[in-house]
C-alpha positions in Angstrom: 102.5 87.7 82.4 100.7 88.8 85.3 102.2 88.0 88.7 101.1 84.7 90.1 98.1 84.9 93.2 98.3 82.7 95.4 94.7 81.7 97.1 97.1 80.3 99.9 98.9 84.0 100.9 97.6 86.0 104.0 98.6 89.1 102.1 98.4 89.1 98.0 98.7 92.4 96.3 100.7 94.2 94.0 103.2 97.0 94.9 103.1 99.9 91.9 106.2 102.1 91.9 104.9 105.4 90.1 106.6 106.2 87.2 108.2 109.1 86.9 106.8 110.2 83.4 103.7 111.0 83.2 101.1 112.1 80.4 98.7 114.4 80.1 96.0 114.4 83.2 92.4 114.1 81.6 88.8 114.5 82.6 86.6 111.2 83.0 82.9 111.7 81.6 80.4 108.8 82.1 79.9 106.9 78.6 83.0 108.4 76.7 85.4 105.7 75.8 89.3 107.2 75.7 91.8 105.5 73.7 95.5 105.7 74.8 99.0 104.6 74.2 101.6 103.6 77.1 105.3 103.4 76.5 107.8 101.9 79.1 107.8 104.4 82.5 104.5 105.9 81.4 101.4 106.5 83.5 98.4 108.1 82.3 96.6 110.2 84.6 92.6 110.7 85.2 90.5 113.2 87.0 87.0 112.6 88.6 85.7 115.0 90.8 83.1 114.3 93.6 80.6 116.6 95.9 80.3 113.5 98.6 80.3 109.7 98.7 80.4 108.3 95.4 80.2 105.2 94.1 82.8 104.7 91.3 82.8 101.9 88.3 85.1 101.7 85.1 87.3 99.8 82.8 90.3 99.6 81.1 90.7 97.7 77.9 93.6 96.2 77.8 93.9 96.3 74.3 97.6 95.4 73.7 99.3 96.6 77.0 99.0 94.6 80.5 97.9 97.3 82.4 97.9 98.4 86.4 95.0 100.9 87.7 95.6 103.1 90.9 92.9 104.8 92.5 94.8 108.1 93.9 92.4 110.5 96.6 92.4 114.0 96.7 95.7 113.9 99.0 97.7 111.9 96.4 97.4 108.6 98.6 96.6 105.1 97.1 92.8 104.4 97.4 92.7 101.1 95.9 94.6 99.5 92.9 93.6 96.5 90.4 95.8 94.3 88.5 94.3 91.2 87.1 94.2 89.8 84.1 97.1 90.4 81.0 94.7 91.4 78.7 91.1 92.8 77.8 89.0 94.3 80.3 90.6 95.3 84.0 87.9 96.7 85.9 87.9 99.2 88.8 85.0 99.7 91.4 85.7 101.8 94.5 83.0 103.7 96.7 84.9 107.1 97.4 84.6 108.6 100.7 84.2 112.5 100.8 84.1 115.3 98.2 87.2 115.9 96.0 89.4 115.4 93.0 90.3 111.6 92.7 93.0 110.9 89.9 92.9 106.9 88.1 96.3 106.4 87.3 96.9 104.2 84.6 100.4 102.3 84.0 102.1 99.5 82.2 102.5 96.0 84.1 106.5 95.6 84.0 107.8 97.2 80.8 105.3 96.7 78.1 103.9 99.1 76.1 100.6 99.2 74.0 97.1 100.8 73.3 94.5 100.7 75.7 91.0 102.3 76.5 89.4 103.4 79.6 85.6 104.6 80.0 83.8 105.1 83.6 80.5 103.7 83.2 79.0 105.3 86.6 80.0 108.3 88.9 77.2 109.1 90.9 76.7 109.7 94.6 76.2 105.9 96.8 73.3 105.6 97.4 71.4 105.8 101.3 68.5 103.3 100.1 69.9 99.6 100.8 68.2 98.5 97.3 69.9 101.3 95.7 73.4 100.6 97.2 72.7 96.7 96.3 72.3 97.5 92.4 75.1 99.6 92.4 77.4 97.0 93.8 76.2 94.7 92.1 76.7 96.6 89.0 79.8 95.4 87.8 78.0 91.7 87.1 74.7 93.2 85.7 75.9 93.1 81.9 74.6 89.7 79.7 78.2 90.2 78.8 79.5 89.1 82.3 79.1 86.3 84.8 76.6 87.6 87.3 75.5 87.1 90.5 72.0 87.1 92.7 71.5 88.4 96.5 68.7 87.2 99.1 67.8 89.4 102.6 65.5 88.3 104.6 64.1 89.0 108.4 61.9 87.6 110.4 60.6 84.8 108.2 60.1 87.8 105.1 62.3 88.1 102.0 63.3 91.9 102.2 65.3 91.7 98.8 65.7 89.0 95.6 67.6 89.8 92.8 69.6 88.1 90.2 72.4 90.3 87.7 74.3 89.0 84.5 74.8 86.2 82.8 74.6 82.1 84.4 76.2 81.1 81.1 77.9 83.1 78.3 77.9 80.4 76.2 74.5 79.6 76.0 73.4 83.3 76.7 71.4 82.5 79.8 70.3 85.0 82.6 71.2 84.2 86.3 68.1 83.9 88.5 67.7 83.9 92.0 66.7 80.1 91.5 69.9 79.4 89.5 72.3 76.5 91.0 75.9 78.1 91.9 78.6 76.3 93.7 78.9 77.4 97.3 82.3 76.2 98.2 83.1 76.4 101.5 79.7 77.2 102.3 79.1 73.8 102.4 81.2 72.9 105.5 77.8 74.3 107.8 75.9 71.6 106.2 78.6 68.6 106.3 78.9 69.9 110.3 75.2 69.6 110.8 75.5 65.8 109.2 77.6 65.0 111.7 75.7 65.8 114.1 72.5 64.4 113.0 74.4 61.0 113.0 75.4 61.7 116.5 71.4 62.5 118.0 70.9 59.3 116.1 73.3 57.6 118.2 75.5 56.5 115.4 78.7 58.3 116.7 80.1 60.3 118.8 81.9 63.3 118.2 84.3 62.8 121.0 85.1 59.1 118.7 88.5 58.5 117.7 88.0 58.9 113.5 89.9 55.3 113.1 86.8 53.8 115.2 84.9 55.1 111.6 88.3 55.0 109.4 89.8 52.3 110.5 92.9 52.5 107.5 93.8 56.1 108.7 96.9 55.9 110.2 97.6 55.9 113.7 99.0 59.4 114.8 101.1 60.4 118.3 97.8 61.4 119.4 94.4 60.8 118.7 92.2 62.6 116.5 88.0 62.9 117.5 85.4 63.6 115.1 85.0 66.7 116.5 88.5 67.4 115.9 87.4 67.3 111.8 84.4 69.6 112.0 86.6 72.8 114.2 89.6 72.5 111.6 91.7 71.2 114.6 92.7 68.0 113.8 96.4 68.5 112.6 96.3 67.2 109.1 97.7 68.4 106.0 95.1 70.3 103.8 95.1 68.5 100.9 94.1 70.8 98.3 97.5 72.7 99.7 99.4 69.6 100.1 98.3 68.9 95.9 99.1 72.1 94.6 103.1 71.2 95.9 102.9 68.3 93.7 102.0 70.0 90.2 98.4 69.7 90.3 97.0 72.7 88.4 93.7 73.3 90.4 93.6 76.6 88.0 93.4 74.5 85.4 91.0 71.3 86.1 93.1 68.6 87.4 91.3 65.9 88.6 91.1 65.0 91.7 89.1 62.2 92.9 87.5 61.2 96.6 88.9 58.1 96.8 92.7 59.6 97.2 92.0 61.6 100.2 92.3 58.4 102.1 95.9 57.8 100.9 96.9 61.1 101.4 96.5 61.1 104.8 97.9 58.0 104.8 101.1 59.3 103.4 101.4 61.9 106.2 104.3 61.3 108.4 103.3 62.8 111.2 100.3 65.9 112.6 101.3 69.2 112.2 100.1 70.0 115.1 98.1 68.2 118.4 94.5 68.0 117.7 92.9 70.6 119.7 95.9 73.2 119.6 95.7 74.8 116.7 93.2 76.2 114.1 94.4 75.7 110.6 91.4 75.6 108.1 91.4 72.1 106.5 89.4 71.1 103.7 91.0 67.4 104.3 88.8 67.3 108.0 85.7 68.0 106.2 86.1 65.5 103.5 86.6 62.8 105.8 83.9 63.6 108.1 81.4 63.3 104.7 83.1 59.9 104.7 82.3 59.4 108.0 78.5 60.0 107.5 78.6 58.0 104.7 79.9 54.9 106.4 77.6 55.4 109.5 74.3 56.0 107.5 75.4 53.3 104.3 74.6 55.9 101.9 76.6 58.0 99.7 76.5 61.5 100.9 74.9 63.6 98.1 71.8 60.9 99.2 72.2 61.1 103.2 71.8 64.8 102.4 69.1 64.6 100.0 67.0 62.4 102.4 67.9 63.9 105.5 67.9 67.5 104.8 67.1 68.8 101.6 64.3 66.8 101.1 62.8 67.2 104.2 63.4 71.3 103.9 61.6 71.7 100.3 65.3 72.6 99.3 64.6 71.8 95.7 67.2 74.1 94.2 70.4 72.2 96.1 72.2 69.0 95.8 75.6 67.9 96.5 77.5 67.2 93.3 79.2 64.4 93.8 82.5 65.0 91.2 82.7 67.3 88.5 81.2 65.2 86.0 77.9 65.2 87.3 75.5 67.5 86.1 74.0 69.6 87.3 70.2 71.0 86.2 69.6 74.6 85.9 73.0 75.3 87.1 75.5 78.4 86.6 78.3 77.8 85.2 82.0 79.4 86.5 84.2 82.1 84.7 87.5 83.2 85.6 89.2 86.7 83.7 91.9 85.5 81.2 94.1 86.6 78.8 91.7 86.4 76.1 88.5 86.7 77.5 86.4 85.1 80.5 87.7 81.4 80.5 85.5 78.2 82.2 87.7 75.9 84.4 85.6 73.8 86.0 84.9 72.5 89.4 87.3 71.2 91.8 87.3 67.6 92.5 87.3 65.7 95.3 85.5 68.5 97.1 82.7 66.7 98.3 82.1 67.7 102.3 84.8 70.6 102.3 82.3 71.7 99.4 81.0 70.4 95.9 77.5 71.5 96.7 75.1 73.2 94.7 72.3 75.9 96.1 70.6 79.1 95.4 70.1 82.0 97.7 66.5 80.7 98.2 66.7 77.6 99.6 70.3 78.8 101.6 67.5 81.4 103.2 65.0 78.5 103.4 68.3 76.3 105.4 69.3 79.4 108.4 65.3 80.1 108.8 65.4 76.2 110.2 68.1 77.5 112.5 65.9 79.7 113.9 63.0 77.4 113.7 63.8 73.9 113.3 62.0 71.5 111.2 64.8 69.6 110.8 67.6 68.9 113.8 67.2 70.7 117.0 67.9 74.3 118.5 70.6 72.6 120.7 72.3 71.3 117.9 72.2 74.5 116.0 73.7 76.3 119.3 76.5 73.8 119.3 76.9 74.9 115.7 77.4 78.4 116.4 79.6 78.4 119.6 83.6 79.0 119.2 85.5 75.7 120.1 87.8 76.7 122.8 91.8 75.3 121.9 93.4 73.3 124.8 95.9 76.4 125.5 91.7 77.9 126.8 91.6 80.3 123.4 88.5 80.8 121.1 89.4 79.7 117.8 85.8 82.4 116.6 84.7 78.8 114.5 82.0 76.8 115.3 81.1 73.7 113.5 81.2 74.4 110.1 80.4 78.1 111.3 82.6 81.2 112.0 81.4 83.1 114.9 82.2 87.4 115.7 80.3 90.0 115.8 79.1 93.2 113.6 78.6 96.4 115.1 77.1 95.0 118.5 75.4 92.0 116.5 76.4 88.3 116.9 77.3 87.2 112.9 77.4 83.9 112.2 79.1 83.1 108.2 80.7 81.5 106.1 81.7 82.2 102.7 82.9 80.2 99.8 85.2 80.0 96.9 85.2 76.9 94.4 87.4 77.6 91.2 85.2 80.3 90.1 82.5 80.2 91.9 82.0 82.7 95.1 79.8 82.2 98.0 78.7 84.1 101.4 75.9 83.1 104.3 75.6 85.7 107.0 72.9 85.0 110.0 72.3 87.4 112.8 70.4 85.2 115.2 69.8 88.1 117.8 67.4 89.8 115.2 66.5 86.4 113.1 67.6 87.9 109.5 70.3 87.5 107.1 71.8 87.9 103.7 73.4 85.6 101.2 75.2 86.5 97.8 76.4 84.0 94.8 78.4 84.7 92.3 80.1 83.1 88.8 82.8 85.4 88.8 86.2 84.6 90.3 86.6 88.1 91.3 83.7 88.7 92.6 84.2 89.8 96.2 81.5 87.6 98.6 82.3 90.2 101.6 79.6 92.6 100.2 77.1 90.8 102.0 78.2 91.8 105.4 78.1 95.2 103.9 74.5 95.0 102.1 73.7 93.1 106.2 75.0 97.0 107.5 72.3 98.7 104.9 69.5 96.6 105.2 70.1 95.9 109.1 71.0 99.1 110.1 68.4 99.7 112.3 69.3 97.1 114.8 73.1 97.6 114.7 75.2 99.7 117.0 76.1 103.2 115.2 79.1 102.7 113.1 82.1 103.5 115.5 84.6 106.5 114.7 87.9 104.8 113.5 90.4 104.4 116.2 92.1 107.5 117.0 90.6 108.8 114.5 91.5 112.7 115.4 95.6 110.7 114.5 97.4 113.0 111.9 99.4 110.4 110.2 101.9 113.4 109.1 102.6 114.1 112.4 104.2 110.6 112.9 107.9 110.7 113.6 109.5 108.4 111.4 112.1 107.3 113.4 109.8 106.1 115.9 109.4 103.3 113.5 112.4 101.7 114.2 111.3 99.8 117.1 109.3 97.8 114.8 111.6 97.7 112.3 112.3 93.8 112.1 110.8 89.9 111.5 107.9 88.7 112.6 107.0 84.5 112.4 103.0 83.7 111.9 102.2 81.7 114.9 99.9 79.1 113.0 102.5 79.4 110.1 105.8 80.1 111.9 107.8 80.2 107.9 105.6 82.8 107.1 107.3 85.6 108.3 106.7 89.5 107.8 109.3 91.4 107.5 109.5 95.3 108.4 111.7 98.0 107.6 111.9 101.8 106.6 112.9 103.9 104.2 113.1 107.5 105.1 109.9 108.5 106.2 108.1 105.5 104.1 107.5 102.4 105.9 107.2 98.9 104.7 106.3 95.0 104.9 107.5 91.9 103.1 105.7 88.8 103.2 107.4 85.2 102.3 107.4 84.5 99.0 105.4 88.7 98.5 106.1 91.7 97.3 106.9 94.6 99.5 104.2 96.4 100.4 103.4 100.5 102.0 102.1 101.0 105.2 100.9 103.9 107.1 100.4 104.6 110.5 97.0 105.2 112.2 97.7 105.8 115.3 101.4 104.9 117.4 101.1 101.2 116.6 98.8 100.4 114.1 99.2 100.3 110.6 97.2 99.9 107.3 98.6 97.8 104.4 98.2 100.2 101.1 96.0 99.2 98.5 95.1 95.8 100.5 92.4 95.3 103.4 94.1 94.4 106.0 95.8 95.7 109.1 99.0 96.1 112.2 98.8 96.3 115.5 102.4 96.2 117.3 102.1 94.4 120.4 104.3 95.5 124.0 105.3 92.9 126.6 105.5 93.7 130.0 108.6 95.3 129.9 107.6 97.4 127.3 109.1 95.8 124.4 108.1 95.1 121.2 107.7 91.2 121.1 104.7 90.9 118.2 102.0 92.3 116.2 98.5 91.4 114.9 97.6 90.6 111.6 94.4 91.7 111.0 93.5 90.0 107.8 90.1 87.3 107.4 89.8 87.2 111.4 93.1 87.9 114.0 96.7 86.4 113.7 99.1 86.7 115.9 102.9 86.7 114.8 106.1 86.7 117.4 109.0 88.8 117.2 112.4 86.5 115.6 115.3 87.4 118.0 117.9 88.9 115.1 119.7 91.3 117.7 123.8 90.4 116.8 122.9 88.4 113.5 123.9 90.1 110.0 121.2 89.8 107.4 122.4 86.6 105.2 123.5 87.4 102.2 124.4 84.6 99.9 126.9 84.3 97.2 126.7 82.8 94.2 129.5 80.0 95.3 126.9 79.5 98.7 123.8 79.2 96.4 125.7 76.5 94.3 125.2 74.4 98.0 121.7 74.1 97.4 121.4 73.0 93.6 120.2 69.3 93.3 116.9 67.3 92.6 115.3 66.4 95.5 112.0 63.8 96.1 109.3 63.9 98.1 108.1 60.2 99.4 105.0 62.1 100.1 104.1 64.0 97.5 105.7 61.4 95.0 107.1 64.3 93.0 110.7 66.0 92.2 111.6 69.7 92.6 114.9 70.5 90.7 116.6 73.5 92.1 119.0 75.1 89.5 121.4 78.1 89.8 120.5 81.1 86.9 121.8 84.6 86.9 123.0 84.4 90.5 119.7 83.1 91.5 118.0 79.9 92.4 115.4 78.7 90.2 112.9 76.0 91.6 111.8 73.8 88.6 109.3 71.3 88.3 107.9 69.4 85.6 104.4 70.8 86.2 104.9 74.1 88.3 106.2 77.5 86.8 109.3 78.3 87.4 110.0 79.9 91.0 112.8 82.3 91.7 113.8 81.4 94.9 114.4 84.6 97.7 117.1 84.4 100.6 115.4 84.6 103.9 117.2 83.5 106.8 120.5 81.3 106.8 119.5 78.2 104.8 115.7 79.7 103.8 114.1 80.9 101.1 110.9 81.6 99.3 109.1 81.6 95.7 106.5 80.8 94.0 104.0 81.0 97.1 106.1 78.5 99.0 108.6 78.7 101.7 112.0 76.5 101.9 113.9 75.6 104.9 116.9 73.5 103.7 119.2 70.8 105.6 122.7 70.1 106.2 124.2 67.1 107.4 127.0 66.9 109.7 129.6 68.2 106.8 127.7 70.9 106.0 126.1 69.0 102.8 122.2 70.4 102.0 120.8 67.0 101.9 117.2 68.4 101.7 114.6 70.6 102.4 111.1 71.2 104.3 108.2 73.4 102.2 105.4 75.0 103.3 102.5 77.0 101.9 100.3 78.0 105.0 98.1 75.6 105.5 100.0 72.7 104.7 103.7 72.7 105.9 107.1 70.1 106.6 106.8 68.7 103.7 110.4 67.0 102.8 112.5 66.6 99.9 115.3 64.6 100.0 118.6 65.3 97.9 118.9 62.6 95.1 122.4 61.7 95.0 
């Protein structure tokens, strides 16, 4: 089996050890299928060779052997690597940056051992015209074999580019079109904002309103919680979709989940995580009570206060919101995820509606930001509102409006949001300075909705600042004195997340991290305190106090987080023996999640078990903490010493507690 992904992890990737067999190295030629055969500590090795930037797409059949593909550049360093599904195809797209010989390594996942087939289906240099570059990224959804996808650009009022790739529905054999429903996700949340503030120019709320003036059965918190609390992810609640995966739910597989518990879950909460206004923690639970909200203000249901308010009114014919799962949905793609055995359909979530559960096409979402520019429906000051940061009480930007992240690209104000239902992925990117934009859809799970900002860069190049030189970029990462790592060396809480801790240490003159719950991963330095993650887009930057310690770091992963240094000078790494992990077997309940977790002791390890859930091997962390399974467990002692309980956490949701049944 393939190692679980979590949607809920900062930092999700999988750490290859090279082998130290290895086969023959062979040339790749565009169109020749090669079979192969892997044995335990094999890797087969690849060669494509490159006169510039090239754009680079292939597969591996995964005929009977799990495989893992490594992109290696010409100075032996990881490039990218890609480890999906157990079996059939595992694809590989990179665009590689300057001339050389790039190896693919290919290896077996664990210790399996099988027949495969690789074939490269294009090599060829990327291309410098943006509808060039746009079909070959696109490339890897343009077969009627594979979920596709469709992309929309547009300035000034004028389409620039429309085009949809593969397949809406492999069942049925039916092409994608740029008029084809998809589920936007998170997408959404710009539209549920904007509803909300349509019901407040029409005087039917406020968004400074307590949301018990609206809900009057939502439970009365410490402190109060405003409308506008629900629509800038600061309101302090548990995100449910989060809080429901702790409780066996198998969102991966279809569970239902209906809009009528969202109520009683937050009902069920014992107390906020956090006091609204301090803290931005993304929270599909805020946005599906503020559709409830406009629902009880306007007496309709939302998918109509939407349909009469704003798609109507817009000629937004292609988009509706879908209000569950059984619905249908005309002229409407359908979602694939990679399996096993083939591309598998799962459905959509439930109880989405106003975190998501809408349906669009990259038309009408270009017909929906040109009324930001020129509104037909609302107002400029409301769409201003929209797309200004809310500010947190401690007087820091949060870089989210209303239903809107807010930054910047190359000298550009961006303002975005993307989407991911089940399957379905989903990006909207307006640059207001220069009225244009760019929105991509997809039916593929893996299909990566970032590339719009890329496809904004080559279509909007003209208006952008020139692409920067990477920091320090004259840095010679060999000339790095290992030892000068040391200072880092250590743990690091999330601020937003304080159990989610990264952990850094070295090993020679090769440095790592460790996430909660993760695999250890590589870094390498690019310059005396910052570091890139191998093989995973994200980044370090060590941060100095003023006394010139080291007393935190930036995580640079899907917008800035900032982690604090844990004080472990004097402590000795806990190291638990099997007679101390006995302490902590048990079955424990959650009033809250109405659910048991049964932690067992196996092979000198604990084993989290659940009825539901797959089996979690449980890691030590700190003294009376571990992690597993994508969670994080702090456990409790009374005053004997007795573990009578635990708290969990996932990132988003977090203090959850079990309590020991005796």
């Amino acid at each position: 089996m393939k190692r679980p992904f979590s949607l809920l992890c900062l930092i999700a990737a999988a750490s290859v050890t090279v082998p130290t067999v290895f086969a023959q190295t062979d040339s790749l030629r565009v169109g020749t299928a090669m079979p192969g055969t892997l044995a335990e500590g094999d890797a087969a090795l690849y060669t494509v060779e490159t006169s510039g930037d090239y754009f680079l797409f292939g597969e591996v059949d995964q005929i009977s052997v799990d495989v893992v593909v490594r992109i290696l550049g010409p100075d032996g360093a990881e490039v990218a690597s890609f480890d999906g599904p157990a079996r059939g195809p595992e694809r590989f797209v990179r665009q590689l940056d300057g001339a050389g010989i790039y190896q693919i390594e290919v290896t077996p996942f664990e210790e399996e051992s099988g027949d495969y087939e690789i074939e490269l289906f294009r090599l060829e240099p990327v291309e410098t015209r943006p509808d060039g570059l746009t079909d070959q990224l696109m490339s890897p959804y343009s077969t009627p074999d594979s979920p596709g996808a469709a992309v929309q650009v547009w300035r000034d009022g004028e389409t620039v580019y429309s085009r949809a790739y593969g397949s809406a529905n492999l069942a049925h054999g039916l092409d994608f079109a740029t008029d084809t429903r998809t589920n936007i996700g998170s997408t959404s949340k710009q539209f549920t904002a904007f509803a909300i503030m349509l019901q407040a120019d029409r005087g039917l709320l406020s968004l400074d309103d307590d949301i018990r003036t609206h809900i009057p059965e939502l439970p009365e918190f410490d402190e109060t919680i405003t409308v506008r609390h629900l629509i800038t992810h600061t309101s302090g609640l548990r995100e449910f979709l989060n809080l429901l995966m702790m409780s066996g739910r198998r969102l991966d597989h279809g569970d239902w989940i209906g809009r009528d518990e969202l109520i009683g879950i937050v009902q069920r909460q014992p107390k906020l995580q956090n006091a609204p206004g301090a803290e931005f923690n993304y929270n599909n639970t805020a946005f599906g009570l503020a559709a409830e909200i406009v629902e009880r203000t306007s007496g309709q249901d939302f998918h109509e206060f939407m349909q009469d308010s704003v798609f109507g009114p817009l000629d937004m014919s292609g988009t509706m919101v879908r209000p569950s799962p059984e619905h249908i949905v005309p002229n409407s793609s359908e979602g694939y995820t990679p399996g096993s055995d083939g591309y598998r359909q799962i459905g959509d979530l439930g109880g989405a509606v106003g975190a998501g559960g809408m349906y669009s096409t990259v038309e009408d979402l270009q017909t929906w930001v040109q009324n930001y520019a020129q509104p037909h429906v609302g107002s400029a000051d409301i769409f201003e509102e929209m797309m200004t940061p809310y500010v947190l009480t401690n007087g820091e930007e949060t870089g989210y409006g209303y239903g809107l992240f807010v930054d910047e690209q190359r000298g550009l104000r961006r303002v975005h949001h993307g989407g991911a239902d089940v399957a379905h992925r989903s990006m909207l990117v307006y640059y207001p300075e220069i009225n244009a934009g760019v929105t991509v859809q997809s039916n593929h799970a893996s299909f990566n909705a970032g590339v719009a900002f890329e496809l904004a860069a080559a279509f909007f190049d003209d208006a952008m600042d020139p692409e920067e030189e990477e920091a320090e970029s004259d840095f010679d990462p060999t000339s790095y004195a290992p030892e000068n790592f040391d200072e880092f060396v250590g743990r690091y809480s999330l601020d937003p997340a304080p159990d989610f801790i990264l952990t850094f240490t070295r090993d020679e003159g090769v440095f790592y991290t460790q996430a909660t719950g993760q695999q250890q991963l590589e870094i390498v330095p690019t310059s005396a305190t910052t570091f890139e993650l191998v093989g995973v887009d994200a980044s370090i930057e060590f941060l100095r106090n003023d006394d010139d310690e080291v007393d935190g770091l930036t995580l640079f992963q899907n917008g800035e987080n900032h982690a604090t240094r844990l004080d472990d000078e004097g402590s000795a790494p806990w190291e638990p023996t099997t007679e101390d992990l006995a302490d902590f077997e048990g079955r424990f309940f959650s009033e809250e999640l109405e659910t048991f977790y049964t932690i067992v002791l196996q092979e000198e390890s604990l084993v989290m078990q659940h009825r539901r859930l797959d089996d979690a091997n449980l890691s030590p962390g700190e003294e009376d903490r571990f992690s597993g399974g994508g969670l994080s467990y702090t456990f409790e002692r009374d005053r004997n010493g007795q573990v009578i309980g635990f708290y969990i956490a996932n990132g988003r949701t977090r203090d959850v507690r079990f309590e020991r049944v005796r």
